[in-house]
C-alpha positions in Angstrom: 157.3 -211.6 -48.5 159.8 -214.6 -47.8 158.5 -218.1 -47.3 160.6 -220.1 -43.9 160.8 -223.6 -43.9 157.9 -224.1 -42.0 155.6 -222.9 -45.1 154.9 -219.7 -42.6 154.8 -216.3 -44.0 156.3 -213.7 -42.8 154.1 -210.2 -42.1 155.5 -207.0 -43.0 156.3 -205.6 -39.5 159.0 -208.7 -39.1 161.0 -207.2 -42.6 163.7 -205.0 -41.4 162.8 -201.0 -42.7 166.3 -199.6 -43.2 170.0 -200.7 -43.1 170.4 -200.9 -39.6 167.3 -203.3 -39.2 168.7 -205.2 -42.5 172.6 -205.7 -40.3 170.0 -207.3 -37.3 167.4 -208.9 -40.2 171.0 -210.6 -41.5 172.4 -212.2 -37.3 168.4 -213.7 -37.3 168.4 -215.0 -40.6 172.1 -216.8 -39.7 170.6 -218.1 -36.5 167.5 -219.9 -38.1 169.9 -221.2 -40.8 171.6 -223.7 -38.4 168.1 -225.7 -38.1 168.9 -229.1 -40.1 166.4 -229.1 -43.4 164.3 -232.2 -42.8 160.8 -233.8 -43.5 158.3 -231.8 -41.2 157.3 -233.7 -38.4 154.6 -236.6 -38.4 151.1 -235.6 -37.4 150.0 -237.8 -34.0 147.6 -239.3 -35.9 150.2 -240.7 -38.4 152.8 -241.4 -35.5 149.7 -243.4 -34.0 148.8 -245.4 -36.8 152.4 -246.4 -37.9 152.8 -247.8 -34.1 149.9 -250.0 -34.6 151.0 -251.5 -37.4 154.6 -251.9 -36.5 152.9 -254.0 -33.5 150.6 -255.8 -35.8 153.9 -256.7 -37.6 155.7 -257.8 -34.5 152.4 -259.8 -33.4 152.4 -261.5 -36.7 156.2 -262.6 -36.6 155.2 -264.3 -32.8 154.5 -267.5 -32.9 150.9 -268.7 -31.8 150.7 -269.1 -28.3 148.2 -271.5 -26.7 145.3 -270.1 -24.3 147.3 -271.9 -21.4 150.3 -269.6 -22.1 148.2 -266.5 -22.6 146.8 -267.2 -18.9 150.5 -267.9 -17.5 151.6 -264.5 -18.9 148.7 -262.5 -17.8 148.8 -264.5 -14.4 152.8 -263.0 -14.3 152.1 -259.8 -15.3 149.1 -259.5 -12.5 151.6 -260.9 -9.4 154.0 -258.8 -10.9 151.6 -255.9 -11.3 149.9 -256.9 -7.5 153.6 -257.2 -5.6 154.2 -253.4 -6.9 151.1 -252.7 -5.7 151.6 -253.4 -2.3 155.4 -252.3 -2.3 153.2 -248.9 -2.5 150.8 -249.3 -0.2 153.1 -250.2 2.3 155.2 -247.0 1.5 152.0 -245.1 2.2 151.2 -246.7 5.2 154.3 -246.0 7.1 154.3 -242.9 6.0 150.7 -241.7 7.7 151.9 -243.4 10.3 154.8 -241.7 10.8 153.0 -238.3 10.2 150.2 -239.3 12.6 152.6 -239.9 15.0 154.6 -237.3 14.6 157.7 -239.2 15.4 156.7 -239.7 19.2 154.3 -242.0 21.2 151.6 -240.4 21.8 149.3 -240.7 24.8 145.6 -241.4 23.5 142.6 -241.5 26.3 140.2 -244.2 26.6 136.8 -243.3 24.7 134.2 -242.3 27.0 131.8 -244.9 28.3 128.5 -244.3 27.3 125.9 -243.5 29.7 122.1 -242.9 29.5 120.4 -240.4 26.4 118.3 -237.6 27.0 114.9 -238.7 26.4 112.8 -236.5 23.8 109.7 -235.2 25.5 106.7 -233.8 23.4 103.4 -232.4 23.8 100.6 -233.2 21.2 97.0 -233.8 20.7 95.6 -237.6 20.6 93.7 -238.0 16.9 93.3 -241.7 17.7 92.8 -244.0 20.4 91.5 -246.8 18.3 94.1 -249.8 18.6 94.8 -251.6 22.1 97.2 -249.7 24.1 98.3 -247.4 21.2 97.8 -243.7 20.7 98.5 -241.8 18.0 99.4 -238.2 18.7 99.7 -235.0 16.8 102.7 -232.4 17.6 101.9 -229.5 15.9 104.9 -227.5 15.7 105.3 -223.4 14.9 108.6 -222.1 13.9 109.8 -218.7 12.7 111.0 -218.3 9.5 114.6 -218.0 10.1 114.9 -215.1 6.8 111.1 -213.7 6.2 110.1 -214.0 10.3 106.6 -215.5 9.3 105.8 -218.1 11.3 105.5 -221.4 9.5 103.4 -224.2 11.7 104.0 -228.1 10.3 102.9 -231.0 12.3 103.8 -234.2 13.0 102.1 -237.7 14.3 103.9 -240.4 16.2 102.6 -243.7 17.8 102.5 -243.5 21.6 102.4 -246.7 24.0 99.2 -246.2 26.6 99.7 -249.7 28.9 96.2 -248.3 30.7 94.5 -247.1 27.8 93.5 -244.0 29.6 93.7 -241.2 26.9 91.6 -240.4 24.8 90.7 -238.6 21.5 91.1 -234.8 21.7 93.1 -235.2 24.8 96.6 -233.3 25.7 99.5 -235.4 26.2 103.0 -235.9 27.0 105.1 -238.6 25.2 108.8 -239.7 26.0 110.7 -241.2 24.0 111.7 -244.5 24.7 113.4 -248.3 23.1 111.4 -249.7 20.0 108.3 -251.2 21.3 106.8 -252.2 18.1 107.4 -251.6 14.2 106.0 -247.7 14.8 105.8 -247.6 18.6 108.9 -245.4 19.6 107.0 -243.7 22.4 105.3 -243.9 25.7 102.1 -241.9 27.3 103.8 -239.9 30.2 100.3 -238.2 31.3 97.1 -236.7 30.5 97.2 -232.9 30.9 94.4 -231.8 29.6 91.1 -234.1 29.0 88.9 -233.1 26.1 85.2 -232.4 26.5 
């Protein structure tokens, strides 16, 4: 087995077998003779380190500069750093502007004005009736189970505004939704449907 320059080996199945393979083995030979004999190349780590210390070296030759200097040159390099910056940005800019307009003026209409919500409307149980114009209502809520169809019942409690304190505990109501009356109070008594015993 023959030894390349690159301290690789070279199997058995690359070794030409008979004469005509030896005429080819010769033309591939010739054509990796050209290659210039030289040291093999640096690892990166070695390539790395020399850098550092070839910039340690230059550091060293510099004279001392005062902190006042340092600041100027990092000040510099930031404006410099900052102007390219916004050379960019601007680029960008006017180029999503250009796509976005496609080139022509484009007629936008005015947004739509808002007008009154739909109100929520629920139907729930009272559980208490204790503070001063305030109920506090149940909504139990069953829902089928959108993959295994079982139904699945949760339930929720909300404060209600009652200006005539008129419902009571165990009584079915109506709430609507409405503006922020309090801290909790998002919701106002509509009516009594069902009174409890």
């Amino acid at each position: 087995m023959a030894e390349t320059e690159n301290n690789e080996t070279e199997t058995p199945a690359e070794t030409p077998a008979s004469a005509e393979d030896a005429a080819t083995g010769e033309t591939t030979a010739e054509a990796a003779a050209p290659r210039e004999p030289g040291p093999p190349p640096e690892p990166p780590k070695e390539r790395r380190r020399r850098a550092r210390a070839s910039k340690a070296a230059q550091a060293k030759a510099r004279a001392p500069r005062t902190p006042e200097e340092r600041h100027a040159e990092r000040g510099a390099e930031r404006s410099r750093k900052a102007a390219t910056r916004r050379v960019e940005r601007s680029r960008a800019r006017e180029k999503a502007r250009a796509a976005r307009t496609g080139g022509a003026e484009v007629q936008t209409t005015p947004p739509r004005e808002h007008g009154p919500g739909r109100q929520k409307t629920r139907q729930g149980v009272v559980v208490s009736d204790k503070a001063d114009k305030t109920i506090t209502v149940r909504i139990d809520i069953a829902r089928r189970h959108r993959r295994y169809e079982k139904i699945v019942r949760t339930s929720s409690t909300l404060h209600a505004h009652d200006e005539a304190n008129d419902a009571h505990i165990g009584d079915t109501v109506i709430v609507r939704e409405c503006r922020p009356l309090s801290r909790r109070k998002r919701w106002r008594l509509v009516e009594v449907v069902e009174r409890a015993e």
